[in-house]
C-alpha positions as a LaTeX table, in Angstrom:
\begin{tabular}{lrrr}
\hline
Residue & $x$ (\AA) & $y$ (\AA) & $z$ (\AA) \\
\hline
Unk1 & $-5.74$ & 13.22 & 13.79 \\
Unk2 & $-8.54$ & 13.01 & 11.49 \\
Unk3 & $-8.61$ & 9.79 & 9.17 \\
Unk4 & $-10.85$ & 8.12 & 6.89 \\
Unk5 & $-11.60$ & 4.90 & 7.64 \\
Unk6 & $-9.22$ & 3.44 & 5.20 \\
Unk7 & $-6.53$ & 5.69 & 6.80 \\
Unk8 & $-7.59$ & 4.22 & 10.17 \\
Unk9 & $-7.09$ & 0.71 & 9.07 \\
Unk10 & $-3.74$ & 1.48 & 8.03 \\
Unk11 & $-2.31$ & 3.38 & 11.31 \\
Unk12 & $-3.38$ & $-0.16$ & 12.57 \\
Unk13 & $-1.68$ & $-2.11$ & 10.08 \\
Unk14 & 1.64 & $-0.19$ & 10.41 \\
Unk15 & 1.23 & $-0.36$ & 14.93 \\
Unk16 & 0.73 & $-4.22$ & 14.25 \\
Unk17 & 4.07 & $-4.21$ & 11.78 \\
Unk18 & 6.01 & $-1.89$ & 14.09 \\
Unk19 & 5.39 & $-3.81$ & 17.24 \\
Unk20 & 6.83 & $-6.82$ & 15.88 \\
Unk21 & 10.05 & $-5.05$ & 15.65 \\
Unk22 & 9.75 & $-4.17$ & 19.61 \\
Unk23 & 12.99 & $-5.25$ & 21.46 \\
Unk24 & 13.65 & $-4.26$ & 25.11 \\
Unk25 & 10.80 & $-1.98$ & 25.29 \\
Unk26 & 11.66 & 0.26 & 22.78 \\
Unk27 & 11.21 & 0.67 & 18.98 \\
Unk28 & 14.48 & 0.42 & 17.26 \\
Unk29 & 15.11 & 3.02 & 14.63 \\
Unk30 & 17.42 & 0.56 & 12.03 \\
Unk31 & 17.35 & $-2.02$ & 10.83 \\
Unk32 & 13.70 & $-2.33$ & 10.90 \\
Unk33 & 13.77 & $-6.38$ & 9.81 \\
Unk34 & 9.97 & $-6.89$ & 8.24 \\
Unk35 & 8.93 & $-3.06$ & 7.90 \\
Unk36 & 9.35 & $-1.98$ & 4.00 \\
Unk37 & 10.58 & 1.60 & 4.79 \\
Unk38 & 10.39 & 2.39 & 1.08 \\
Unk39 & 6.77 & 2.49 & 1.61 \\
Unk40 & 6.41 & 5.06 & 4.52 \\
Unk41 & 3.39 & 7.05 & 5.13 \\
Unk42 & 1.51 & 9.58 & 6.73 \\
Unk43 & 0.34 & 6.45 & 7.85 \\
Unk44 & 3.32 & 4.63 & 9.52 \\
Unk45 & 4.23 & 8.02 & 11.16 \\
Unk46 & 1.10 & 8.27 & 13.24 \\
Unk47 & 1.43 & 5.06 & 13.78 \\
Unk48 & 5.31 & 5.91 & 14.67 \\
Unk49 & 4.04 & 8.77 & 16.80 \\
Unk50 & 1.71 & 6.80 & 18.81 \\
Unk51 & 3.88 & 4.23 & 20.12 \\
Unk52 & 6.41 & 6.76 & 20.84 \\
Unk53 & 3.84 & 8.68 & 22.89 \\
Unk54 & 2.50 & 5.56 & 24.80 \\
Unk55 & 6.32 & 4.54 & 25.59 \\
Unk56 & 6.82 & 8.63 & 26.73 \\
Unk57 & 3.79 & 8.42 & 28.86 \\
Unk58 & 5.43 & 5.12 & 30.24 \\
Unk59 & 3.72 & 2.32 & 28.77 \\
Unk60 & 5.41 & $-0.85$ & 28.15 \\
Unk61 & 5.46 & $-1.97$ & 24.71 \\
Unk62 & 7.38 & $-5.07$ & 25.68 \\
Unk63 & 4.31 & $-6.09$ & 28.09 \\
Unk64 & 1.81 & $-5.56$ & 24.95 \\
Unk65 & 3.43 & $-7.56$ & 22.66 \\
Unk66 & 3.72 & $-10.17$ & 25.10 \\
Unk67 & 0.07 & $-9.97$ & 26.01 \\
Unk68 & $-0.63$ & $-10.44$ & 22.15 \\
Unk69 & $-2.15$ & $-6.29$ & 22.53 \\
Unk70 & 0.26 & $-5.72$ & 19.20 \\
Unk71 & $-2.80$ & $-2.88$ & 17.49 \\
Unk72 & $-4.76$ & $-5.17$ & 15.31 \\
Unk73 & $-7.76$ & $-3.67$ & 14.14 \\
Unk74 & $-9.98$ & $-6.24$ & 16.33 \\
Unk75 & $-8.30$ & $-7.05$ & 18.89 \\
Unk76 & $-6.12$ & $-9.56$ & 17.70 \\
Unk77 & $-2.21$ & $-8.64$ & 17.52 \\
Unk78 & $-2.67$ & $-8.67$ & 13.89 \\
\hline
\end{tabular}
């Protein structure tokens, strides 16, 4: 999906936000605890969209987080 770089940043910022909300594998749809969902995005839903995708392809978000691989821009889980 094309993004500026600001855009970019804040796909990242919303995986990083999301994945802290990961419980048993799987993103939970409500409550979202620490997400703001009065501030949703094009933004948050590719961010949305790409953890879905990774979990349909059959990647672990559980094992990420766990590994500290949360989406920070750098490397870092955020």
């Amino acid at each position: 999906m094309p993004l500026c770089r600001t855009g970019h940043g804040n796909v990242h910022y919303w995986i990083v936000r999301l994945m802290r909300e990961v419980r048993d594998g799987t993103l939970h749809q409500q409550p979202l605890r620490r997400v703001n969902l009065t501030r949703r995005t094009k933004e948050f839903a590719i961010a949305r969209l790409a953890l879905t995708r990774f979990t349909e392809a059959g990647g672990d978000l559980t094992a990420l987080a766990k590994a500290g691989r949360m989406g920070g821009m750098f490397g870092s889980g955020g």
